[in-house]
C-alpha positions in Angstrom: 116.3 62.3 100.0 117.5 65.8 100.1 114.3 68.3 100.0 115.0 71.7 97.8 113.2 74.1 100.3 114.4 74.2 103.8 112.7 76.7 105.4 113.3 78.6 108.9 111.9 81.2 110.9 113.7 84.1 111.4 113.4 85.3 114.7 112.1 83.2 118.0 108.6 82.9 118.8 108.1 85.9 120.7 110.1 88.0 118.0 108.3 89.5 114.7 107.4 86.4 112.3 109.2 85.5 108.8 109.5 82.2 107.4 112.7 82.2 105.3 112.8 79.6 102.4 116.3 79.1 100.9 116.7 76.8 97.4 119.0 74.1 97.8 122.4 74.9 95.9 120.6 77.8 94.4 121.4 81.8 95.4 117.8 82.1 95.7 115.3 82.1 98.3 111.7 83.0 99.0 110.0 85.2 102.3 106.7 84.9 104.0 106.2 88.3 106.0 108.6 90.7 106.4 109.1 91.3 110.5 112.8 92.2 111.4 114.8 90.5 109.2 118.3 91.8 110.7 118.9 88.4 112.1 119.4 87.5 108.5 123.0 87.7 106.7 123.1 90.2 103.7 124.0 87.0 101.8 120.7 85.6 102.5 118.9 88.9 102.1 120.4 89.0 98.5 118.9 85.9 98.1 115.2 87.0 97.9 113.0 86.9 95.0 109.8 86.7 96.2 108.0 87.9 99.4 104.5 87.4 100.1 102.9 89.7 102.8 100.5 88.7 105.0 99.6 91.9 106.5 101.2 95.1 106.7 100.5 95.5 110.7 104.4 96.2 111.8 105.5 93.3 113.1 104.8 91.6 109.3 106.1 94.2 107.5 109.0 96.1 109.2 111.8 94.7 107.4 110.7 96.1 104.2 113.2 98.9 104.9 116.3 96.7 105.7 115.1 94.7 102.5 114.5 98.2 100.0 118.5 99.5 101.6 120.0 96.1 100.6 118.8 96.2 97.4 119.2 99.6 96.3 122.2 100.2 93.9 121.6 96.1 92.8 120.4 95.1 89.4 117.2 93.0 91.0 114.1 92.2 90.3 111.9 91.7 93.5 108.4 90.5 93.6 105.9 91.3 96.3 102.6 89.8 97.3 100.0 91.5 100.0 96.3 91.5 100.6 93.9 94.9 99.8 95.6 98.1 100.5 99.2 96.3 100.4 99.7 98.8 97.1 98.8 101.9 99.2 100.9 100.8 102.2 103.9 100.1 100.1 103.7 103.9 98.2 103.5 105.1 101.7 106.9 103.6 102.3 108.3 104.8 99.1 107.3 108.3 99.4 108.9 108.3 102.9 112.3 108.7 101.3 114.0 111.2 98.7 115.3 110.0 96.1 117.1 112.8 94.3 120.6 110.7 93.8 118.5 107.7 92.3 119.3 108.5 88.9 123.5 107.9 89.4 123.3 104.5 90.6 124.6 102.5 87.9 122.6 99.8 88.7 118.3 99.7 89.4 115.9 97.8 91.4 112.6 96.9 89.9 109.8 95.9 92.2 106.3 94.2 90.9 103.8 94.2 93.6 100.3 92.5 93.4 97.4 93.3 95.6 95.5 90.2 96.2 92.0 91.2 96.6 88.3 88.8 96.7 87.6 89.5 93.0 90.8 90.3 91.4 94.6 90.8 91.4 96.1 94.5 91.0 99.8 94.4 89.9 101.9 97.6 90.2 105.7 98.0 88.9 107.9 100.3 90.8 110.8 101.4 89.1 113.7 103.3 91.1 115.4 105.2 87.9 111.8 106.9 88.2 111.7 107.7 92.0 109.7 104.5 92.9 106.4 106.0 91.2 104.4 103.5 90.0 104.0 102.3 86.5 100.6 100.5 86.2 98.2 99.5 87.1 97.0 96.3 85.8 94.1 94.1 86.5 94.2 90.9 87.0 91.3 88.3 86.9 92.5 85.4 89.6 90.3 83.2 91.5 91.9 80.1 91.9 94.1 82.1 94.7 97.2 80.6 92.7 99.6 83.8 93.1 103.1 82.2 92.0 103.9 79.7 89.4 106.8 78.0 88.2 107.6 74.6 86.0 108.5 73.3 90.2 105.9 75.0 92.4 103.4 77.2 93.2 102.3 79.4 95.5 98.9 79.5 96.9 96.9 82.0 99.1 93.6 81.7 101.1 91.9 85.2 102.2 91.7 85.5 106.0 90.4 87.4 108.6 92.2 89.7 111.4 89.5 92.4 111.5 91.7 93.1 108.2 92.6 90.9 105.3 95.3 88.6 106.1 97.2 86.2 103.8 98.0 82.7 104.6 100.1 81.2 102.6 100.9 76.8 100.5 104.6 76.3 98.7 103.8 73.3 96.6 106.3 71.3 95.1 105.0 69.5 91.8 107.5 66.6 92.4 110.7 66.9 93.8 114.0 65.1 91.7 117.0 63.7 93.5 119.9 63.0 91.4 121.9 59.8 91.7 125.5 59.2 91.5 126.0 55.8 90.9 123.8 56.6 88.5 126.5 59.1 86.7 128.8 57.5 87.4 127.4 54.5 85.2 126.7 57.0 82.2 130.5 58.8 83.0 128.8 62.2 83.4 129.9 64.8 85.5 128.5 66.7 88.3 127.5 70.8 87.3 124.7 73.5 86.2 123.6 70.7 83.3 121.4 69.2 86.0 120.0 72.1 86.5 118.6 71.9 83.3 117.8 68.2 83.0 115.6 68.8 86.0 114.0 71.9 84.3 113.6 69.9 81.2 111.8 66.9 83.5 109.0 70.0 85.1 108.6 71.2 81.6 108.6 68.0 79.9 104.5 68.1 79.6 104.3 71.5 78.4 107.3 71.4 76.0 106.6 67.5 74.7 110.1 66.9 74.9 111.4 63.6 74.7 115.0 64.3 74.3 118.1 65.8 76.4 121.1 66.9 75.1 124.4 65.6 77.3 127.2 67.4 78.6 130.5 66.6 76.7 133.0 65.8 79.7 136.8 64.7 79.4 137.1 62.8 75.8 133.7 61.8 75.9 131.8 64.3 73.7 128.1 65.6 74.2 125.3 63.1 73.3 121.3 63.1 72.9 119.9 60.6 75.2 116.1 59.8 75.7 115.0 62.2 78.6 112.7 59.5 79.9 115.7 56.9 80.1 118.3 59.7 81.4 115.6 60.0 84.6 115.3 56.6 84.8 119.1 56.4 85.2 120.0 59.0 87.5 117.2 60.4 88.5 114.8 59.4 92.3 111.5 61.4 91.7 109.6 61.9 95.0 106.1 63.6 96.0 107.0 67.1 96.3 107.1 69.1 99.6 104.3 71.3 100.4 105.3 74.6 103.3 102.0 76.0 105.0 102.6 79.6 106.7 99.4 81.0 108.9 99.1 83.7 111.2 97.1 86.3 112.9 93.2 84.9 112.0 91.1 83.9 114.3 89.6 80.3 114.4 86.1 81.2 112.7 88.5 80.9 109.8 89.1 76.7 110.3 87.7 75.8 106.9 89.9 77.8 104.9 92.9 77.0 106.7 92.8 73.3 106.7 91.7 73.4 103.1 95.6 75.4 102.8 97.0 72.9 104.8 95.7 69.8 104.1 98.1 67.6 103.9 101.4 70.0 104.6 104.6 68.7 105.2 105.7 71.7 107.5 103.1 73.9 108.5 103.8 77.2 110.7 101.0 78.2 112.5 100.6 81.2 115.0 99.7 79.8 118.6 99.4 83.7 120.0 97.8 82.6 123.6 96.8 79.5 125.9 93.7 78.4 125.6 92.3 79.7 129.0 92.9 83.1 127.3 90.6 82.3 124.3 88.4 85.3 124.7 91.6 87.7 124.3 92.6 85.9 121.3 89.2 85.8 119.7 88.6 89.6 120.6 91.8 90.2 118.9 91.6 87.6 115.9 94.4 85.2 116.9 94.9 81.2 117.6 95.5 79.7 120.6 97.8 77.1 121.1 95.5 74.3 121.5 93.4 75.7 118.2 96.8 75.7 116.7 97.5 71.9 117.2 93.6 71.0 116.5 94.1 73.1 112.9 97.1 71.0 112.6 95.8 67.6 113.3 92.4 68.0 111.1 94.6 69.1 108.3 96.8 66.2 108.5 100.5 68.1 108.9 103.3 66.0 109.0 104.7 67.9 111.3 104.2 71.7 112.4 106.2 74.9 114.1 104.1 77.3 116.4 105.1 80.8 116.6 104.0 84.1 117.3 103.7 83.9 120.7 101.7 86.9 123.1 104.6 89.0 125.3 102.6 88.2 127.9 103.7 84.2 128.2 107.5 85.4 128.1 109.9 83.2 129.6 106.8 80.4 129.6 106.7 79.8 125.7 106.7 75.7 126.7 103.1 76.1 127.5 102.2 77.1 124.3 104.2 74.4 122.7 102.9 71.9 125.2 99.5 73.2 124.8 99.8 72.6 120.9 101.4 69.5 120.7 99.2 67.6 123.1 96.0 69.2 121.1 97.4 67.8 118.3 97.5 64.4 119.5 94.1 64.1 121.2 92.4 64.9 117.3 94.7 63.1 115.8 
């Protein structure tokens, strides 16, 4: 089976992190952190909708800039997610720039950014027509720590610690719908963007109550209602859906919370920042070791897992963290 998210760092493990997430056939894609994105083509780039921030520490948050040049001139909508102070970080960005020629672009970025706090969710809109000042705010009331949803997936935080509040971050896929074709090919339907909406119509299915799906017309067969629940059955493989676990910089005090994110992730990318002889450095400076890394991936129960974020000081010896990780991961397994 085909999954729909295939995502992949950015940059190597000693580089600044960024998990990219592209859609499968879709011009769309998702972003955890915001390192140097460079490596990136301006294809992909355009690609973004979402990006959820873990921190704004440099290394996390850098390629905010490359992002904002990309998009300026673009009728886009961008979303962006951060923990306390991400509103007051991100004004400090925009009021870096001038933007006297804003108003000749004949096109106009919109940005909505939410401020995940302990109590509450603040949500700002940034407009650049109006200079990037800030229409808003608005409050609100989230504790189930569910950020993003869509009909498909959601996206889910957990609060952690890196003597600053620091995002981790769960992609969940309700169910994930290959299509078959021997199964069109049975039904003489085509290939194109009606699947698209046949699978939309199959995630929505429960909140719309609908039972019916109107086929495409294609050659001198003309368009046809067909039970939606039969269509599926047809030409449809429905699969659990993936789950994509992102965690970095928090120190291990914060185990509960991140297996309870992970529990159970397909691919989770965790931060292995030094060798576990060096655990005092990386508690004094609220990051994983390797072997912590593997543990937090074994008691979560990870299919599989991607270490990154690795300390300069292990350059050209990165295998030791990996080793360190995977073998930690097979002695709690």
């Amino acid at each position: 089976m085909c999954p729909r998210f295939h995502p992949r760092l950015v940059n190597g493990p000693f580089e600044d992190p960024g998990l990219f997430i592209p859609f499968l056939f879709e011009k769309r894609a998702l972003m955890f952190d915001l390192g140097d994105i460079r490596k990136l083509s301006h294809r992909d780039i355009l690609k973004i909708t979402h990006v959820f921030v873990s921190h704004t520490h440099m290394d996390h948050f850098i390629g905010f800039d490359h992002l904002l040049r990309l998009l300026l001139g673009r009728k886009k909508e961008l979303w962006l997610y951060g923990p306390d102070g991400f509103l007051k970080n991100l004004e400090g960005k925009f009021a870096a720039y001038t933007w006297n020629l804003v108003n000749s672009y004949d096109h106009h970025l919109i940005i909505h950014a939410t401020e995940i706090r302990h109590d509450c969710h603040i949500r700002k809109t940034y407009h650049c027509a109006q200079k990037f000042n800030a229409i808003g705010p608005e409050k609100i009331q989230n504790v189930s720590r569910i950020i993003w949803e869509e009909p498909a997936f959601k996206i889910k935080t957990a609060i952690l610690d890196h003597d600053t509040p620091c995002l981790g971050f769960c992609l969940k896929e309700r169910f994930h719908i290959n299509i078959k074709k021997t199964g069109l090919n049975k039904l003489g339907l085509p290939t194109g963007s009606w699947l698209a909406d046949f699978k939309n119509a199959l995630y929505n299915q429960e909140k719309s109550k609908q039972s019916f799906f109107q086929l495409p017309s294609h050659g001198n067969i003309s368009s046809k209602i067909m039970s939606l629940e039969e269509l599926a059955k047809a030409i449809a493989v429905i699969t659990a859906g993936q789950k994509i676990v992102y965690i970095t910089d928090t120190s291990y005090k914060n185990v509960k919370e991140i297996i309870e994110l992970a529990r159970g992730a397909d691919h989770l990318f965790i931060e292995a920042a030094f060798l576990h002889c060096h655990q005092d450095i990386a508690a004094k400076k609220k990051h994983l070791t390797a072997r912590q890394a593997g543990i937090l991936a074994s008691k979560a129960g990870a299919k599989r897992f991607t270490t990154f974020h690795y300390s300069p000081r292990y350059t050209d010896k990165g295998y030791l963290l990996e080793e360190e990780a995977k073998q930690a991961f097979i002695d709690y397994a």
